[in-house]
C-alpha positions as CSV (number, residue, x, y, z in Angstrom):
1,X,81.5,-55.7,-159.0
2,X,79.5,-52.5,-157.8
3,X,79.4,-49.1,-159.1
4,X,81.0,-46.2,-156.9
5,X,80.7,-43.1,-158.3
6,X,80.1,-41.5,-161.7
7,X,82.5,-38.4,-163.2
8,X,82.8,-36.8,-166.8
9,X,84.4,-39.5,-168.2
10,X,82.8,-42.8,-167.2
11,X,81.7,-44.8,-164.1
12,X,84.5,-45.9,-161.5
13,X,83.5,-49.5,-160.9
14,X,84.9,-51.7,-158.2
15,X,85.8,-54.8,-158.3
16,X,86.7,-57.5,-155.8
17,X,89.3,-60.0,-156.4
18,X,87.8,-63.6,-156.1
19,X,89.7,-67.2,-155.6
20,X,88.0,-67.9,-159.2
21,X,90.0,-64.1,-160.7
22,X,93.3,-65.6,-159.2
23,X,92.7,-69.1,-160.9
24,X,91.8,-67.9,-164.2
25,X,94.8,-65.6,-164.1
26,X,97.2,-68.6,-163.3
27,X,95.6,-70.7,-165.9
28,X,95.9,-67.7,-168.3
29,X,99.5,-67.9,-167.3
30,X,100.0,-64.3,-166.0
31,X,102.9,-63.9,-163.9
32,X,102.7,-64.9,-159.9
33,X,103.7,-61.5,-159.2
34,X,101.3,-59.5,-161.2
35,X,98.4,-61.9,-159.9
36,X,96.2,-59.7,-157.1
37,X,95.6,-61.0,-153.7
38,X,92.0,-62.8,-152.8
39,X,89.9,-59.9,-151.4
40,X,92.1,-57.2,-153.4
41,X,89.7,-54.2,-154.3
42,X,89.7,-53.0,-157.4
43,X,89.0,-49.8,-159.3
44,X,89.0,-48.4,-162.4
45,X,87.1,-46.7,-164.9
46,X,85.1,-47.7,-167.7
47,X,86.0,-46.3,-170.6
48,X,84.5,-45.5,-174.1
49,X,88.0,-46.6,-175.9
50,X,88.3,-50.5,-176.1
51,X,91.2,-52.9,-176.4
52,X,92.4,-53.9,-179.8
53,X,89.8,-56.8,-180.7
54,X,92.9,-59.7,-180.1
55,X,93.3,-58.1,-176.6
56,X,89.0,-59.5,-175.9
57,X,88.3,-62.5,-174.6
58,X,85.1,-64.1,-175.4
59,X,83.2,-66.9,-174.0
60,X,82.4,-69.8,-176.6
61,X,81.0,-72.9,-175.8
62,X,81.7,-75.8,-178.4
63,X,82.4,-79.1,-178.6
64,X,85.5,-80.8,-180.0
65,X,86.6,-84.4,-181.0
66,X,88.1,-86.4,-178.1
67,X,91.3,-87.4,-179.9
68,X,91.7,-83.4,-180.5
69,X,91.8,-82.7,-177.0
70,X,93.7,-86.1,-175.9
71,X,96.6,-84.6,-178.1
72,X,96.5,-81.1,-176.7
73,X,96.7,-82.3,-173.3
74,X,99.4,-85.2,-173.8
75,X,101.5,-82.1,-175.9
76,X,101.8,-79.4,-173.5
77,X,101.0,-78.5,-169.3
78,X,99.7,-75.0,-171.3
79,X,95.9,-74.8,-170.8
80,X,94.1,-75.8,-173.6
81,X,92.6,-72.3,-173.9
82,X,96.2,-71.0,-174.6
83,X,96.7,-74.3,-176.8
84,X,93.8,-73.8,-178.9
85,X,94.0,-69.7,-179.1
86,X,97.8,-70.2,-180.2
87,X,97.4,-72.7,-182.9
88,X,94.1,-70.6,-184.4
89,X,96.7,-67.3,-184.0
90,X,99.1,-69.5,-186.4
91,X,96.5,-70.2,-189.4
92,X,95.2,-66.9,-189.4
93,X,98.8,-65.1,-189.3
94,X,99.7,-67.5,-192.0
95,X,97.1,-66.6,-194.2
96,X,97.2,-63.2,-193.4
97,X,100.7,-63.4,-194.1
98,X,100.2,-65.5,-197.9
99,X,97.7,-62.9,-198.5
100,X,100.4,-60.3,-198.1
101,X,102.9,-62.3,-200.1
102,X,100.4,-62.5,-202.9
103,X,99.7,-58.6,-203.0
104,X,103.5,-58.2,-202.9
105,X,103.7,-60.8,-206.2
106,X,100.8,-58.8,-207.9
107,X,102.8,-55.1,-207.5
108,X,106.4,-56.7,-209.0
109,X,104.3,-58.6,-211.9
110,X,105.4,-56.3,-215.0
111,X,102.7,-58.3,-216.8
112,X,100.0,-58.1,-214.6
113,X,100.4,-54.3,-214.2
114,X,100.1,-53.6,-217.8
115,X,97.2,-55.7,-217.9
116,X,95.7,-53.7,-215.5
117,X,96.8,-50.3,-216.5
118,X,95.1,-51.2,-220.2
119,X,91.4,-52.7,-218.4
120,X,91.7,-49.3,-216.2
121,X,91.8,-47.2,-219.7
122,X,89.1,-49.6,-221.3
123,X,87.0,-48.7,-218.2
């Protein structure tokens, strides 16, 4: 990637597509048809807004139990990157999700309200 030129708003960086670019896309599972040719230049400008944080990809090495991975490949053709991101999306929607649910119980709990409404007085 090299810089080109710098305006009001941010650098414009180029980038060059690379045989690596078009295999990560594939095993990211990014349509054929949106994947750039090898070689493809690229350009765009850096920007001071960034993605939502579950749009970032981050790098983390770690190590995980053989019979884990055994099962995630025997399951699926998916990458285990997709696998693994998936399955971690489920827990933490879940408990986002029961946490929810539990706020919800709290407002419709006659009982708990006026116990609350009476420690807010106290307080």
């Amino acid at each position: 990637m090299s810089e080109i030129a710098t305006n009001s708003i941010g650098k414009i960086m180029e980038y060059e597509v690379t045989e690596d670019d078009v295999r990560e896309l594939r095993e990211e599972g990014v349509p054929e048809e949106e994947i750039p040719a090898v070689g493809t230049i690229r350009r765009y400008i850096r920007s001071r807004h960034y993605a939502p944080r579950c749009e970032h990809k981050i790098k983390q090495s770690f190590y995980l139990d053989g019979d884990l991975l055994d099962f995630l490949r025997e399951r699926s053709d998916e990458s285990l990157e997709i696998q693994i991101n998936a399955e971690l999306r489920k827990i933490m929607e879940s408990e986002a999700k029961q946490k929810g649910n539990l706020r919800q119980e709290l407002l419709n709990d006659e009982k708990f309200l006026h116990e609350l409404r009476e420690k807010l007085k106290a307080a």
